[in-house]
C-alpha positions as CSV (number, residue, x, y, z in Angstrom):
1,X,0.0,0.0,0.0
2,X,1.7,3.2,-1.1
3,X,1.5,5.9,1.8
4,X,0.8,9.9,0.9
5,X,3.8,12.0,1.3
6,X,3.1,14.0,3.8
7,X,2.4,10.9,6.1
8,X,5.4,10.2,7.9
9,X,5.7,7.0,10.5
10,X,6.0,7.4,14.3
11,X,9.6,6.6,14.6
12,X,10.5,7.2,18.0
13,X,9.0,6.6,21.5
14,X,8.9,10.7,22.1
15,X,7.1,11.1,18.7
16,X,4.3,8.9,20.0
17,X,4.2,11.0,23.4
18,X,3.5,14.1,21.5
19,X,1.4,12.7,18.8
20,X,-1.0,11.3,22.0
21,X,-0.4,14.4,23.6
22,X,-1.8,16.3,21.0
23,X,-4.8,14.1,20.8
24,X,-5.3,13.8,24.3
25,X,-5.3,17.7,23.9
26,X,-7.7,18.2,21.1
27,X,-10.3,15.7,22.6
28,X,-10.4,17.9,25.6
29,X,-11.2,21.3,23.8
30,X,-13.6,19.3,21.8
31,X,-15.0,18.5,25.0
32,X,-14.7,21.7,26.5
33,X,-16.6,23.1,23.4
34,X,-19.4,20.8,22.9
35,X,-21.1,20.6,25.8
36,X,-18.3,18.8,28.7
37,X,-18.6,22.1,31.1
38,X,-18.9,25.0,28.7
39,X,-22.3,26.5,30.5
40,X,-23.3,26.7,34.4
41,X,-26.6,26.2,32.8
42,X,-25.5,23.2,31.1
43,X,-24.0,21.4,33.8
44,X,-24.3,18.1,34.1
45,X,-24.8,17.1,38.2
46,X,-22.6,14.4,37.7
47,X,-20.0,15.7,35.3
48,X,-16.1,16.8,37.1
49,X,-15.8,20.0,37.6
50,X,-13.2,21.9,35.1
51,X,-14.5,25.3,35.7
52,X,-14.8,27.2,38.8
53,X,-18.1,29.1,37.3
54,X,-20.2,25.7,36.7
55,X,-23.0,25.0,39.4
56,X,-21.4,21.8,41.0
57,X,-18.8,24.5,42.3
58,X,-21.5,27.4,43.8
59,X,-25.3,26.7,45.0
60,X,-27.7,29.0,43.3
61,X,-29.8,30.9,45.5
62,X,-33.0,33.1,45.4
63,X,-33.7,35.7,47.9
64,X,-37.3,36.2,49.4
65,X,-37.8,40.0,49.7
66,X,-40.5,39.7,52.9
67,X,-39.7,43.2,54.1
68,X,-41.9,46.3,53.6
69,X,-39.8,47.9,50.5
70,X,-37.7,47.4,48.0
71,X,-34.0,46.2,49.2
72,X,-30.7,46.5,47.1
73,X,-28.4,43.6,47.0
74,X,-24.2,43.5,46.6
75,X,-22.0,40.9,46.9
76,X,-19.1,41.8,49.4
77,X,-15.5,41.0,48.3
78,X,-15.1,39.8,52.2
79,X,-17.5,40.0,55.3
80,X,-19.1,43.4,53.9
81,X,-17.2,45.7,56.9
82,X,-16.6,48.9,56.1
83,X,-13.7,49.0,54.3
84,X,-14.5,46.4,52.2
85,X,-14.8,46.2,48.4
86,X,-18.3,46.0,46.5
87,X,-18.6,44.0,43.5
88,X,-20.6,46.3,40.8
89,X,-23.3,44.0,40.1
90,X,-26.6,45.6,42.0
91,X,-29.8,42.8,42.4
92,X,-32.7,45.0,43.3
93,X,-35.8,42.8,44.9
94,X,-39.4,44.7,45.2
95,X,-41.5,44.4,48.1
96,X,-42.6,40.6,48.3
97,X,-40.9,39.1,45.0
98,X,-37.4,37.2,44.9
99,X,-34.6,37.1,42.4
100,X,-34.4,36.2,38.9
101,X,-34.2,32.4,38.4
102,X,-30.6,32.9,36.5
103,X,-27.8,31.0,37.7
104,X,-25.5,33.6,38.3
105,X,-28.1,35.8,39.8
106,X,-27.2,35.2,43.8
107,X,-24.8,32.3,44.8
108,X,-22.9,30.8,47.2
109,X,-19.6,28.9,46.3
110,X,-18.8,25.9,48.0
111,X,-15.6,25.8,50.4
112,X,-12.7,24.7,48.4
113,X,-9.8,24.7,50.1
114,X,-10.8,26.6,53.0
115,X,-13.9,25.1,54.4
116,X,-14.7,28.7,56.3
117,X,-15.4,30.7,52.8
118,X,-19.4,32.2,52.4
119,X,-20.7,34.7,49.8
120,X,-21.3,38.1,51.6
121,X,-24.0,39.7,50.4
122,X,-25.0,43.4,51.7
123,X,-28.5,44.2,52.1
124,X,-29.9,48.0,51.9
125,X,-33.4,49.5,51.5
126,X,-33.6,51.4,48.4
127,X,-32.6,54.3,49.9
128,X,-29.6,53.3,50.6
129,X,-29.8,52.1,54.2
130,X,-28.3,49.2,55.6
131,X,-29.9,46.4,57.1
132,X,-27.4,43.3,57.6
133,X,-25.9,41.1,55.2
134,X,-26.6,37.6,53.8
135,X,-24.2,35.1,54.3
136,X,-24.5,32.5,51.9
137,X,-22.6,29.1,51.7
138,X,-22.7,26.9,48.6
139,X,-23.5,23.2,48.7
140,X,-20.7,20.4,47.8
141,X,-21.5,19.0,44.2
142,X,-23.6,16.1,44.4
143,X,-25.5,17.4,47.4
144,X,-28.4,19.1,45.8
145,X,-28.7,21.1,42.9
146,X,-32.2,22.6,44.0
147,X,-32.7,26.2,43.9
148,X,-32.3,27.4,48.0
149,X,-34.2,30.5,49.0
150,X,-33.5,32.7,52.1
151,X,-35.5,35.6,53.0
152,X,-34.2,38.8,53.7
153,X,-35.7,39.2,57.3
154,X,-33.2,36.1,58.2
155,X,-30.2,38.4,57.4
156,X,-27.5,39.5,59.8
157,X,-24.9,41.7,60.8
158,X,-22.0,42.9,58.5
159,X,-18.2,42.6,59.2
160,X,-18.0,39.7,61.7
161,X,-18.2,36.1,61.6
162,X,-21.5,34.9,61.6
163,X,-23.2,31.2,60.6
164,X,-24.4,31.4,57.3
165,X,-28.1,32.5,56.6
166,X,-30.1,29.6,56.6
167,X,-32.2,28.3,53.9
168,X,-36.2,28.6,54.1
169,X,-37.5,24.9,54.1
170,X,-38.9,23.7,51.1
């Protein structure tokens, strides 16, 4: 059988370590791509975890607003103190709704490495006062993938170490 030129045999042990290299690496940006863990809303429950963005890494929440007015949510880079960093993102909740139903509207990430982290999340009327923070903590994967909802009359005080916020029961 007469071989095309550009086909050349593997001759060495180190050619055939690259050549599987490179197609261990292409299946796994064809994974990637296609569907492995390319969407938090795609996420499989039982799929590994490549991304620190997909659900089996953070618990989606949705917070109850069962106060008189509107409230104003912001995730807190630590325990919302007062010299503390804001993220930008603002989730404003009317009187008696909850958040959206997206993913990445209000979460809390599962402990990692340190089994002490929580989401921060400042609560203030729309006026701009404050009221206490949510403290949110994600779920392990595998350990539900249900929606949790807190209400904002659970919520606490800012800055110091608290026991997360606990979910309303289903």
């Amino acid at each position: 059988m007469r071989r095309p030129a550009w086909f050349e045999p593997l001759d060495s042990a180190g050619e055939w370590i690259g050549f599987l290299g490179g197609v261990a690496t292409v299946a796994a940006l064809a994974w990637l791509v296609l569907g492995g863990a390319w969407s938090p809303r795609d996420a499989i429950p039982n799929r590994a975890c490549l991304r620190m963005s997909e659900t089996c890494m953070a618990s989606a929440y949705r917070v109850r607003n069962d106060t008189a007015g509107a409230v104003v949510l912001r995730e807190c880079a630590r325990r919302c103190g007062p010299r503390d960093a804001r993220y930008p993102k603002r989730v404003v909740v009317a009187a008696g709704q909850e958040t959206p139903a997206t993913v990445d509207a209000v979460i809390g990430w599962v402990p990692f490495f340190d089994v002490h982290v929580r989401d921060w999340w400042e609560v203030r009327t729309s006026a701009g006062r404050l009221l206490g923070c949510l403290v949110l903590a994600g779920r392990p994967h595998g350990q539900g993938g249900e929606r949790l909802v807190v209400a904002v009359s659970a919520r606490g005080p800012c800055g110091r170490a608290v026991a997360p916020t606990p979910p309303l029961a289903a």
